[in-house]
Backbone as a chain_set.jsonl record, in Angstrom:
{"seq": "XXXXXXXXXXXXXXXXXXXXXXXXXXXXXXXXXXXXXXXXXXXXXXXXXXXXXXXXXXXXXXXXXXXXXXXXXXX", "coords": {"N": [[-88.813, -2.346, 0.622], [-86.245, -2.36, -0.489], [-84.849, -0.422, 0.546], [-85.02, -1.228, 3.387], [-82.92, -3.72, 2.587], [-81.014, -2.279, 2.189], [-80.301, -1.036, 4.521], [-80.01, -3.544, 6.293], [-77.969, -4.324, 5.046], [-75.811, -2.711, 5.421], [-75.81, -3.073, 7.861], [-74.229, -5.085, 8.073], [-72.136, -4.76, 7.064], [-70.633, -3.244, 9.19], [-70.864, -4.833, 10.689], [-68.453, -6.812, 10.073], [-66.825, -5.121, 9.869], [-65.705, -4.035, 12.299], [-65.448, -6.663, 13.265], [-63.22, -7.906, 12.08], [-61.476, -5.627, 13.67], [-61.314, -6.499, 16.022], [-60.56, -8.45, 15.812], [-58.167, -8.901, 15.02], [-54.738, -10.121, 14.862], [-51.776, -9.177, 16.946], [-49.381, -7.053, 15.532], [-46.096, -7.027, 14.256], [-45.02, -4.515, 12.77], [-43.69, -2.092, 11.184], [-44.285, 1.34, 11.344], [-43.874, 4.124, 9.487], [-42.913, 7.629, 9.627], [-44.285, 9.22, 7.438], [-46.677, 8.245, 7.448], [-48.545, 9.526, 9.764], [-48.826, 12.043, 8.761], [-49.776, 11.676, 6.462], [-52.452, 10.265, 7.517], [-53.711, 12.563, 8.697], [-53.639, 14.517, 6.4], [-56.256, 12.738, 5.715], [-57.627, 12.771, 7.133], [-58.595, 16.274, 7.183], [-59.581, 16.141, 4.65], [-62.002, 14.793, 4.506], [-63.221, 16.223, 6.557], [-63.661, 19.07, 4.944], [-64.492, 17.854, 2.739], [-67.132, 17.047, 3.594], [-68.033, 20.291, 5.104], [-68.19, 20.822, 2.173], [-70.278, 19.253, 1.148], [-72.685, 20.321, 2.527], [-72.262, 22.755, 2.422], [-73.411, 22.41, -0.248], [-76.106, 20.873, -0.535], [-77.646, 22.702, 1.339], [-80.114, 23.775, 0.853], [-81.723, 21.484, 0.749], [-81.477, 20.257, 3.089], [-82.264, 22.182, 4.899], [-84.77, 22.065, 5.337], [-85.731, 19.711, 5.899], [-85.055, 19.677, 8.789], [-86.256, 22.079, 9.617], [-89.162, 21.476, 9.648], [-89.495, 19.557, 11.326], [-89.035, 21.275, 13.596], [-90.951, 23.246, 13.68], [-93.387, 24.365, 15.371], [-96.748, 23.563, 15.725], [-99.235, 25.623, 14.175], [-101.787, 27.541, 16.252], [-104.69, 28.248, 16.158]], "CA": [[-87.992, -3.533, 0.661], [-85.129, -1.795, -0.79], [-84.727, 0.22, 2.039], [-84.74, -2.634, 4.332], [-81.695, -4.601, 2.256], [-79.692, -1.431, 2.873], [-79.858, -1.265, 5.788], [-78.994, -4.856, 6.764], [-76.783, -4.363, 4.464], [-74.875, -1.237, 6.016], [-75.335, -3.383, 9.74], [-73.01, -5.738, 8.248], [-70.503, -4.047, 6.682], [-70.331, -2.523, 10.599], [-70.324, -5.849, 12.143], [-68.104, -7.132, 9.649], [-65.564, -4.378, 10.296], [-65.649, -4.351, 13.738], [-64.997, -8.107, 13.822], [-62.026, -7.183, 11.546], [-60.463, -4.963, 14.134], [-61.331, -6.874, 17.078], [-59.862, -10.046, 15.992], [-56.787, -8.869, 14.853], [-53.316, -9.981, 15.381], [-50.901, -7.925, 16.642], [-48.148, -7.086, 14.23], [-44.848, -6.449, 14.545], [-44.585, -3.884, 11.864], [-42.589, -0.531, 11.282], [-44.741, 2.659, 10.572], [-42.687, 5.033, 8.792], [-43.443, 9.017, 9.935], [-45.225, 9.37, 6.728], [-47.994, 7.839, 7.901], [-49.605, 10.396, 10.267], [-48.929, 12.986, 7.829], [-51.276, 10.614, 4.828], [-53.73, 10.329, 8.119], [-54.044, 14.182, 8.864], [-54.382, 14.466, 5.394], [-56.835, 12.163, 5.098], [-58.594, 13.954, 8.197], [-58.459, 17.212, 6.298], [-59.761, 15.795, 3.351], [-63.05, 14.386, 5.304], [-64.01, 17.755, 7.102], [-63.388, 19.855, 3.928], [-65.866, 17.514, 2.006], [-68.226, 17.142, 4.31], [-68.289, 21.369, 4.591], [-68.557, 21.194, 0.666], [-71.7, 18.945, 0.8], [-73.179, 20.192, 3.681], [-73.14, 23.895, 1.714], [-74.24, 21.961, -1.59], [-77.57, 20.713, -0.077], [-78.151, 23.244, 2.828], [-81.189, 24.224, 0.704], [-82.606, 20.355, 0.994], [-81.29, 19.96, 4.525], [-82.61, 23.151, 5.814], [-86.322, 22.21, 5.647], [-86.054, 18.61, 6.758], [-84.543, 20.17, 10.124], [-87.447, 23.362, 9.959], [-90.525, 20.766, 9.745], [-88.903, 18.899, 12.763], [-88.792, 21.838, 14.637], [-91.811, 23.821, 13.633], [-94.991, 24.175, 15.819], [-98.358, 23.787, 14.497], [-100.01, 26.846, 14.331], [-102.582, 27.678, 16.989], [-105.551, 29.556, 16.352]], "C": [[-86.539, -3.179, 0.343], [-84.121, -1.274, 0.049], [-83.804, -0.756, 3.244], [-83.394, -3.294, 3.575], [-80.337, -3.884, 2.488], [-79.122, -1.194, 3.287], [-79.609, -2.369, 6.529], [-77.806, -5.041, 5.69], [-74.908, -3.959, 4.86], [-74.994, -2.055, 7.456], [-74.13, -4.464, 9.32], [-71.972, -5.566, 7.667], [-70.064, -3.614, 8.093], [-69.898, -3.697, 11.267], [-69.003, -6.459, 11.879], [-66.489, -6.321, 9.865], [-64.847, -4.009, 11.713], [-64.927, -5.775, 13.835], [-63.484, -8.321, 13.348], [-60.779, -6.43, 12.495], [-60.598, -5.795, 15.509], [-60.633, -8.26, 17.188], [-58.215, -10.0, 15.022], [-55.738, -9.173, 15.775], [-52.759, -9.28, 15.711], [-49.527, -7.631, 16.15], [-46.991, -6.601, 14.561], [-44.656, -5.803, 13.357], [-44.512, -2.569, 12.239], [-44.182, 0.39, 10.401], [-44.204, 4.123, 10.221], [-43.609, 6.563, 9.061], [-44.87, 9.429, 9.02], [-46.557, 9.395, 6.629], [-48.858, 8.761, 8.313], [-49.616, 11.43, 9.307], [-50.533, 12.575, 6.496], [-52.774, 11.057, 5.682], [-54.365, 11.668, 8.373], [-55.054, 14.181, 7.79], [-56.252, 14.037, 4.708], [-58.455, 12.944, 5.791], [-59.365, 15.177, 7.812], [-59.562, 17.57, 5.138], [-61.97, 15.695, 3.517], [-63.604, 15.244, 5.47], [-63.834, 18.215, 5.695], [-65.043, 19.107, 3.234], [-67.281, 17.32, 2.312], [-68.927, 18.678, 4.874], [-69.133, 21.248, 3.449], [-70.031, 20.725, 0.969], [-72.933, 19.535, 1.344], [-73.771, 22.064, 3.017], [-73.526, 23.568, 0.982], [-75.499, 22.027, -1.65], [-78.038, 21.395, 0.872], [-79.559, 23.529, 1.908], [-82.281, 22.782, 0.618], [-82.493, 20.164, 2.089], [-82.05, 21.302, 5.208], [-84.419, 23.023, 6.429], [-86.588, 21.02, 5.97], [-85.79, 19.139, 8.329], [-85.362, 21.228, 10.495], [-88.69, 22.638, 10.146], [-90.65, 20.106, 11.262], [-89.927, 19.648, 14.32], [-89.911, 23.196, 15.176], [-93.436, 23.162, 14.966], [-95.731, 24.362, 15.361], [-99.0, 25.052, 14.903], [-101.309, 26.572, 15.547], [-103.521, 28.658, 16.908], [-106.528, 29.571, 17.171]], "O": [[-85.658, -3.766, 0.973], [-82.94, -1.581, 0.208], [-82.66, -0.89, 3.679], [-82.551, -3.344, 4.47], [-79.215, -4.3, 2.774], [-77.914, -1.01, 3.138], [-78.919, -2.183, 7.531], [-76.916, -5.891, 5.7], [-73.761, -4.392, 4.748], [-74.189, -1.65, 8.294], [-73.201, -4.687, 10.097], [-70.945, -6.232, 7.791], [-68.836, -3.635, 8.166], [-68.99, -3.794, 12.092], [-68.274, -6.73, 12.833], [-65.377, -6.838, 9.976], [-63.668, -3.779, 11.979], [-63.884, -5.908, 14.476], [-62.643, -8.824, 14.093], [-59.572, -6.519, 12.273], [-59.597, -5.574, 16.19], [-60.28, -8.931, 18.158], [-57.49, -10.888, 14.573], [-55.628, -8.811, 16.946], [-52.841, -8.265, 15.02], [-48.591, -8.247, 16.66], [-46.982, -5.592, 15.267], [-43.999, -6.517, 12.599], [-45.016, -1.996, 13.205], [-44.809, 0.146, 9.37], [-44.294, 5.091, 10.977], [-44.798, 6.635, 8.75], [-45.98, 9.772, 9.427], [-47.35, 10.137, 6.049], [-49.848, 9.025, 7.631], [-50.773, 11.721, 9.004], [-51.591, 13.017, 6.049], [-53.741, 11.684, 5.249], [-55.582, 11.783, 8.23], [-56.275, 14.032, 7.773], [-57.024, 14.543, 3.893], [-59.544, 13.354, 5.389], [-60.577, 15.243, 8.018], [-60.139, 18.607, 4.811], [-62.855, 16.283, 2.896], [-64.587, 15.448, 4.758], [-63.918, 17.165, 5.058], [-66.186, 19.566, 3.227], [-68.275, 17.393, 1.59], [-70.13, 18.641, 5.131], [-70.349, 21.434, 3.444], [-70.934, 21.557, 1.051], [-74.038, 19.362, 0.831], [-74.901, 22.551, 3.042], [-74.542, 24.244, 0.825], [-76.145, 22.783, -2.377], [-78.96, 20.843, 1.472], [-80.436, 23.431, 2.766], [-83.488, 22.952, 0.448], [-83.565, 19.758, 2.536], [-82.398, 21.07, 6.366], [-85.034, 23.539, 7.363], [-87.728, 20.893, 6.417], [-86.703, 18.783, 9.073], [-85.342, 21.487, 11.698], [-89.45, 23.224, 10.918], [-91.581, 20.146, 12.066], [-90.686, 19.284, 15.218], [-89.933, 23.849, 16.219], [-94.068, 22.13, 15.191], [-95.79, 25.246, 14.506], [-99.205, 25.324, 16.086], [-101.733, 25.425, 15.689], [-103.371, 29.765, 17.425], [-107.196, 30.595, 17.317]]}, "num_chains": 1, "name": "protein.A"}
């Protein structure tokens, strides 16, 4: 059940943000250079941590992805 609230949880934070960008105004505002620089950054920031975790747990991720992909023995 838990499970389940999560995940309708997590569909509407999606729909919710979506509806967010789709029903926006459009603005007459100034974006100062800075900006893409923050966004790179932020880019940067993303990959890097997603590396980090990705070596953190390779020893829990490696055997959900080996069971997958394993064939059953045949004798």
């Amino acid at each position: 059940m838990y499970r389940h609230t999560l995940r309708f949880a997590g569909h509407g934070a999606i729909l919710a943000a979506l509806y967010c960008v789709l029903a926006a105004a459009p603005a007459q505002a100034y974006v100062d250079p800075g900006s893409g620089s923050y966004l790179f950054q932020f880019m940067i920031a993303g990959i890097a941590g997603s590396v980090y975790a990705v070596k953190t747990f390779w020893g829990r991720i490696r055997p959900f992805f080996s069971q997958r992909t394993r064939k059953p023995d045949q004798h």
